[in-house]
C-alpha positions as CSV (number, residue, x, y, z in Angstrom):
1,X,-207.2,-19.4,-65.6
2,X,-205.8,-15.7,-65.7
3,X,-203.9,-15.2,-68.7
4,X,-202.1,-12.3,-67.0
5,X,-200.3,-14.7,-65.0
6,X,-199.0,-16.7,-67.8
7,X,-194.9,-16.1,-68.3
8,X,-195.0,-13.8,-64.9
9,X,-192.4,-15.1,-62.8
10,X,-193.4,-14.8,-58.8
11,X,-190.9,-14.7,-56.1
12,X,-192.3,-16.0,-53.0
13,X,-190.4,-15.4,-49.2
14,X,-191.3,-17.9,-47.1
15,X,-192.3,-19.6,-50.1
16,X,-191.3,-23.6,-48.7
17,X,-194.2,-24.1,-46.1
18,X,-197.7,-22.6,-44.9
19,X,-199.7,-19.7,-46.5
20,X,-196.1,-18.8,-49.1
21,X,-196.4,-22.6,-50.5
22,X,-200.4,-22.7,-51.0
23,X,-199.4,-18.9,-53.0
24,X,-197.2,-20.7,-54.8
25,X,-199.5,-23.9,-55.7
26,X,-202.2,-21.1,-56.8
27,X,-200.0,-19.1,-58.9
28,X,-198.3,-22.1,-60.7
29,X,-201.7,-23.7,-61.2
30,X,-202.3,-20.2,-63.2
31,X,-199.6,-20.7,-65.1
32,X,-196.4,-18.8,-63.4
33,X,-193.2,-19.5,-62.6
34,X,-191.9,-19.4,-59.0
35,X,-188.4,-18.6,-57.1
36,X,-189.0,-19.9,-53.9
37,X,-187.4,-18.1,-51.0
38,X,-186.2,-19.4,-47.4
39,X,-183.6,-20.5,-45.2
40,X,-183.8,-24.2,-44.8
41,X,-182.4,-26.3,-48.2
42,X,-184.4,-29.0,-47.0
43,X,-187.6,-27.6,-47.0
44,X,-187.1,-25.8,-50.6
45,X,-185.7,-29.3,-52.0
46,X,-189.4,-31.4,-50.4
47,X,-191.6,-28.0,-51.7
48,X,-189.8,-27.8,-54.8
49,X,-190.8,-31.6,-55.6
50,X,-194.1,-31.2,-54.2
51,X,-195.2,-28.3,-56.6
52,X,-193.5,-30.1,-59.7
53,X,-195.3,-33.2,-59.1
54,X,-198.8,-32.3,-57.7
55,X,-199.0,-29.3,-59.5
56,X,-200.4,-29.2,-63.4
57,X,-200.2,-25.6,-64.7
58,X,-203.3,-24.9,-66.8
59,X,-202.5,-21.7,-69.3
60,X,-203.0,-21.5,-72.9
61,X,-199.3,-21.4,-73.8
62,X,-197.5,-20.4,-77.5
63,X,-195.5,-23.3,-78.6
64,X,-192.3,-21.0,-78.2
65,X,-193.5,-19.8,-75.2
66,X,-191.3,-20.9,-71.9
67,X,-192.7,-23.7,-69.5
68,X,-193.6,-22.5,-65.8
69,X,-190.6,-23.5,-63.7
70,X,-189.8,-23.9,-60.1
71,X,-186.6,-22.4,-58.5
72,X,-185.4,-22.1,-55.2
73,X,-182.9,-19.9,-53.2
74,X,-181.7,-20.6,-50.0
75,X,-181.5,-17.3,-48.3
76,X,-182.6,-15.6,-44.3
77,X,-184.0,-12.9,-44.9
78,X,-183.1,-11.5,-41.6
79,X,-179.4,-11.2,-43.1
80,X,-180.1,-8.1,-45.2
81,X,-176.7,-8.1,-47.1
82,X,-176.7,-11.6,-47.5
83,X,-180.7,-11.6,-48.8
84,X,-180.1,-8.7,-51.2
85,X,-176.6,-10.2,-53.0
86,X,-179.1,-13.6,-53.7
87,X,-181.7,-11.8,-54.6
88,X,-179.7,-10.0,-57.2
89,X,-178.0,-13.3,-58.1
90,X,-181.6,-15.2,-58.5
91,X,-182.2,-12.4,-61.3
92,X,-179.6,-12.4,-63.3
93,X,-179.2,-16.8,-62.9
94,X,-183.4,-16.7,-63.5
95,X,-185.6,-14.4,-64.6
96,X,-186.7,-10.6,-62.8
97,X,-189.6,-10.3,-60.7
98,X,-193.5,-9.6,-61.9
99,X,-194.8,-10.7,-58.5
100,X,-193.1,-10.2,-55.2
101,X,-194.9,-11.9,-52.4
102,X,-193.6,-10.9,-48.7
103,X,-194.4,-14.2,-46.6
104,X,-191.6,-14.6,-44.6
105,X,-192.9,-14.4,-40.9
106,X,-192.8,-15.5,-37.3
107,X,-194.6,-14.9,-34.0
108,X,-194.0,-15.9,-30.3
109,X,-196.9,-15.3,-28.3
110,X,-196.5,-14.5,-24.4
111,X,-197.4,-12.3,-21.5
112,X,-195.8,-9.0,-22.8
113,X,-193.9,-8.8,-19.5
114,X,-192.2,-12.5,-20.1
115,X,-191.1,-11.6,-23.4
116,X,-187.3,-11.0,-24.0
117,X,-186.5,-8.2,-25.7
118,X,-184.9,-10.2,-28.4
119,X,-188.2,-11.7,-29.0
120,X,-189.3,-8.4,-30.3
121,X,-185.9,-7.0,-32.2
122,X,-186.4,-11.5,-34.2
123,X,-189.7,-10.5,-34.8
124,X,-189.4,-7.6,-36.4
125,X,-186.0,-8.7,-38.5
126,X,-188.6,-11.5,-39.9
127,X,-191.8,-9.7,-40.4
128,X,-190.6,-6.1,-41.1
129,X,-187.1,-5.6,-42.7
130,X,-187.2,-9.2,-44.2
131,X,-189.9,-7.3,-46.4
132,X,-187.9,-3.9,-46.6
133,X,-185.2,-5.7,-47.8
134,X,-186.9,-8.1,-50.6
135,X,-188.9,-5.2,-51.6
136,X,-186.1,-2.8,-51.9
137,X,-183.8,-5.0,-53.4
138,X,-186.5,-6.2,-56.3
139,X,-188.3,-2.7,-56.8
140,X,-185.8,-1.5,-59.2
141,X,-187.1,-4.8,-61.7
142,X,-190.5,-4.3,-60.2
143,X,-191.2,-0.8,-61.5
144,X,-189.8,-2.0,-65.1
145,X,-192.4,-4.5,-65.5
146,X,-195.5,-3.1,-64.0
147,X,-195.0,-5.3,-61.5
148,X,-197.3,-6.1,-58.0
149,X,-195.8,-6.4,-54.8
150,X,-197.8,-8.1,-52.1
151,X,-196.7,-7.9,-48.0
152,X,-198.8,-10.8,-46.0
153,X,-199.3,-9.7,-42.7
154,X,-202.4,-10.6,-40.1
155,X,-205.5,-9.5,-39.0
156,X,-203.2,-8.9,-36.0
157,X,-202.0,-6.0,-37.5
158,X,-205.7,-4.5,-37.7
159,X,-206.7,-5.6,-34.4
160,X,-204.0,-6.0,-31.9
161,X,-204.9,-9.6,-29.5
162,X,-204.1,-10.5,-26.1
163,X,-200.3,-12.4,-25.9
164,X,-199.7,-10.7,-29.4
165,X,-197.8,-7.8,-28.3
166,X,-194.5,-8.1,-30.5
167,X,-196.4,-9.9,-33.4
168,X,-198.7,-7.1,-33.4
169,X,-196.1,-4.5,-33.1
170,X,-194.4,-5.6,-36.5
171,X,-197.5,-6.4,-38.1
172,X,-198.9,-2.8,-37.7
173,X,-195.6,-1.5,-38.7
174,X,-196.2,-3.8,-41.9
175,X,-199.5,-2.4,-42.8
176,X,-197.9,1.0,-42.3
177,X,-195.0,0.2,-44.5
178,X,-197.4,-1.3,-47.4
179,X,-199.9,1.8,-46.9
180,X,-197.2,4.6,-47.2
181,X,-195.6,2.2,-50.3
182,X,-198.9,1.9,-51.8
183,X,-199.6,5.4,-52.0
184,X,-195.5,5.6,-53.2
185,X,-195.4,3.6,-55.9
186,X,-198.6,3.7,-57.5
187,X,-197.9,6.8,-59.9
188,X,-195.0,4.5,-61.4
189,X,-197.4,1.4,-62.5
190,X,-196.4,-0.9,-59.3
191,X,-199.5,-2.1,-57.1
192,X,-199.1,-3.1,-54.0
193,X,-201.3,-5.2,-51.9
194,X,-201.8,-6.0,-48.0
195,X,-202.8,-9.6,-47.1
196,X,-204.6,-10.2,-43.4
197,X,-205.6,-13.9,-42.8
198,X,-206.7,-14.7,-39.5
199,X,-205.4,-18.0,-37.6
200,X,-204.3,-20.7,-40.8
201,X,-203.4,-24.0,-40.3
202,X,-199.8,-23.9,-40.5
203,X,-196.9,-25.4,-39.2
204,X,-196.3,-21.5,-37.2
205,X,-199.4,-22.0,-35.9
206,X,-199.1,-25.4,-34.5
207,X,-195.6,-24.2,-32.8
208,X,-197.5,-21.3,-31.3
209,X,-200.4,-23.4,-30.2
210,X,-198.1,-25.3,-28.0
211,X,-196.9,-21.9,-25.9
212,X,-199.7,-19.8,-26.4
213,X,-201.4,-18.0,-22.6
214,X,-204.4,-19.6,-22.2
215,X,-206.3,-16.3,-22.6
216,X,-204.8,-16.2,-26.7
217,X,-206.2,-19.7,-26.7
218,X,-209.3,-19.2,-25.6
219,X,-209.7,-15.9,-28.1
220,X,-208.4,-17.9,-30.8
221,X,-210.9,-20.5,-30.3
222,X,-213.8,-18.5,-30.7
223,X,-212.8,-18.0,-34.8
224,X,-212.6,-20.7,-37.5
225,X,-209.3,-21.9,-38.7
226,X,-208.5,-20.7,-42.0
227,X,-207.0,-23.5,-44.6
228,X,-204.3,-22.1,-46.5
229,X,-205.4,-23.1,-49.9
230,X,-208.1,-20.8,-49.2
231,X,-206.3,-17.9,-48.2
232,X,-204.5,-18.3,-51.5
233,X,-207.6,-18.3,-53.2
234,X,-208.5,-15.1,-51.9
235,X,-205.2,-14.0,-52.1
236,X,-205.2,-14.4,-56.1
237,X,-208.6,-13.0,-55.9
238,X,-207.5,-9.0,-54.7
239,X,-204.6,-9.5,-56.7
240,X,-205.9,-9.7,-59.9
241,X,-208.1,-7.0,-58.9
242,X,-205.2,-5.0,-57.8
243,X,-206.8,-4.3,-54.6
244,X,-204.7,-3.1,-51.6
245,X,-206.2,-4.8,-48.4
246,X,-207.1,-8.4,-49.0
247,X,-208.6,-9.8,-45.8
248,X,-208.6,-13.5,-46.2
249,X,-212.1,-15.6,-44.6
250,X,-215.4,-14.6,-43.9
251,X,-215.3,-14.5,-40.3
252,X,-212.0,-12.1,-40.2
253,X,-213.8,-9.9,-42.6
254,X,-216.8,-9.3,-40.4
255,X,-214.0,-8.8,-36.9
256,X,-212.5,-6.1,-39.1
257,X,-215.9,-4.2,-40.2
258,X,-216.8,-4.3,-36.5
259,X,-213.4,-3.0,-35.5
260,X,-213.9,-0.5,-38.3
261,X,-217.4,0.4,-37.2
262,X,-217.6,-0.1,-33.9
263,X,-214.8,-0.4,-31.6
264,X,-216.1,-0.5,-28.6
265,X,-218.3,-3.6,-28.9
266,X,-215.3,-5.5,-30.3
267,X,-213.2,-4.8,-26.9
268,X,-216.1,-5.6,-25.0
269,X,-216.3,-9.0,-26.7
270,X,-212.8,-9.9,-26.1
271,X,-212.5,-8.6,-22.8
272,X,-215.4,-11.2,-21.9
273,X,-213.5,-14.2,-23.4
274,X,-209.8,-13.3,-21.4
275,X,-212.0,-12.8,-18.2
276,X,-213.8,-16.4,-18.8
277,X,-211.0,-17.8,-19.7
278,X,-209.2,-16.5,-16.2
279,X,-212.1,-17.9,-14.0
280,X,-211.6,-21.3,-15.7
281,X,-208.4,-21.5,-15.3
282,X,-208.3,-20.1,-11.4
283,X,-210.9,-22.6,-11.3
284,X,-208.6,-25.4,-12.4
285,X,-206.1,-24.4,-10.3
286,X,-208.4,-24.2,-7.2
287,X,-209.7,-28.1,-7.9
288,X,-205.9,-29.4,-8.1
289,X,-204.7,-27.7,-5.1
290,X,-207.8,-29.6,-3.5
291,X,-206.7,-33.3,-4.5
């Protein structure tokens, strides 16, 4: 249990599915209330349900005290006008902000020279001004409470993979944004935090498994799968420690020290997988071109 959690009210983007709804199952389990953010009703109605009915807060509350509740607001943040006039609406209809938690997020891996150009400009209305305009729109509460703001990005925005380019693009430009607001905001009481999972089972993942070059695939397949229960556990871990970079799982922890520390050998490693990968599949292709 943290008590510091206990009447903080947590507004979650992305907040009906993946790593966003295991945040919210950790936080409510704490004791917080949640507005859960996204564009698709249906999804808020089934997560809404889910975390009322599987999830038992456990804080020490005053009788007076108010009970942890679960709202939802139906909102894309890629519509910056639209998300800001909600957002505004959400806090005046429910309660301001302690915790803002920037989950919204998609990826479409490919060969960079397949990729549309409207891949990238989607990608980056999703991973990077979805979270400009939450943050900016919510600050002004934010800095009156003390409040934390946290940006979930990837370990592909530390270490930039193979069929990654435009996921990679935004997610650097995310760690930049969170660094530069980090160091911005600090002197007025608001922390903000950076979260880096590596691959989590997640419905986006399962959508990108099915279009993913073989060479991502085969990269991919040389790390564990996080579970995102866990990488809400160690999400709620650097938070209450304020810390800035959270990097969520073992394994992704170690990439990044070696990335950190020595560059070089990291490259060399996943040059070696995309070249294996590339025989085995020439090697494929040679053995059905002979039948």
């Amino acid at each position: 249990m943290h008590p510091w959690l206990q009447d903080a009210t947590a507004y979650i983007t992305g907040g009906s599915s993946g790593i966003g709804l295991a945040i919210a199952h950790e936080l409510r389990r704490h004791g917080a209330s949640l507005v859960l953010i996204a564009r698709n009703r249906q999804r808020l109605d089934e997560a809404q349900r889910e975390l009322l009915t599987t999830t038992a807060p456990v804080s020490r509350r005053a009788p007076d005290s108010r009970q942890p509740m679960v709202d939802i607001v139906v909102a894309d943040v890629t519509d910056s006008r639209q998300l800001q006039q909600t957002l505004r609406e959400a806090v005046a209809r429910i309660s301001p902000p302690d915790i803002l938690v920037n989950c919204a997020g998609m990826a479409h891996p490919g060969y960079f020279e397949q990729l549309d150009l409207h891949v990238l400009h989607q990608t980056m209305q999703v991973n990077l001004y979805g979270a400009w305009s939450a943050t900016q729109t919510l600050l002004p509460y934010l800095r009156q409470r003390g409040g934390r703001i946290v940006n979930v990005a990837s370990l592909a925005g530390l270490i930039g993979s193979f069929g990654y380019s435009a996921y990679a693009a935004s997610k650097f430009a995310l760690v930049g944004f969170s660094e530069a607001l980090r160091n911005e905001l600090k002197p007025d009481g608001v922390s903000v935090s950076l979260l880096c999972p590596s691959d989590t089972d997640t419905p986006q993942l399962h959508q990108e498994n099915r279009i993913k070059p073989h060479e991502t695939a085969a990269l991919s397949g040389n790390g564990p799968t996080l579970q995102a229960g866990q990488v809400a556990r160690d999400f709620l871990r650097g938070l209450r420690r304020r810390r800035f970079l959270i990097i969520a799982g073992r394994s992704a922890r170690m990439v990044y020290l070696i990335k950190r520390l020595a560059p070089s050998i990291l490259y060399r490693l996943m040059d070696g997988v995309v070249a294996k990968s590339r025989r085995r599949a020439q090697t494929h292709t040679a053995l059905i071109g002979e039948q």
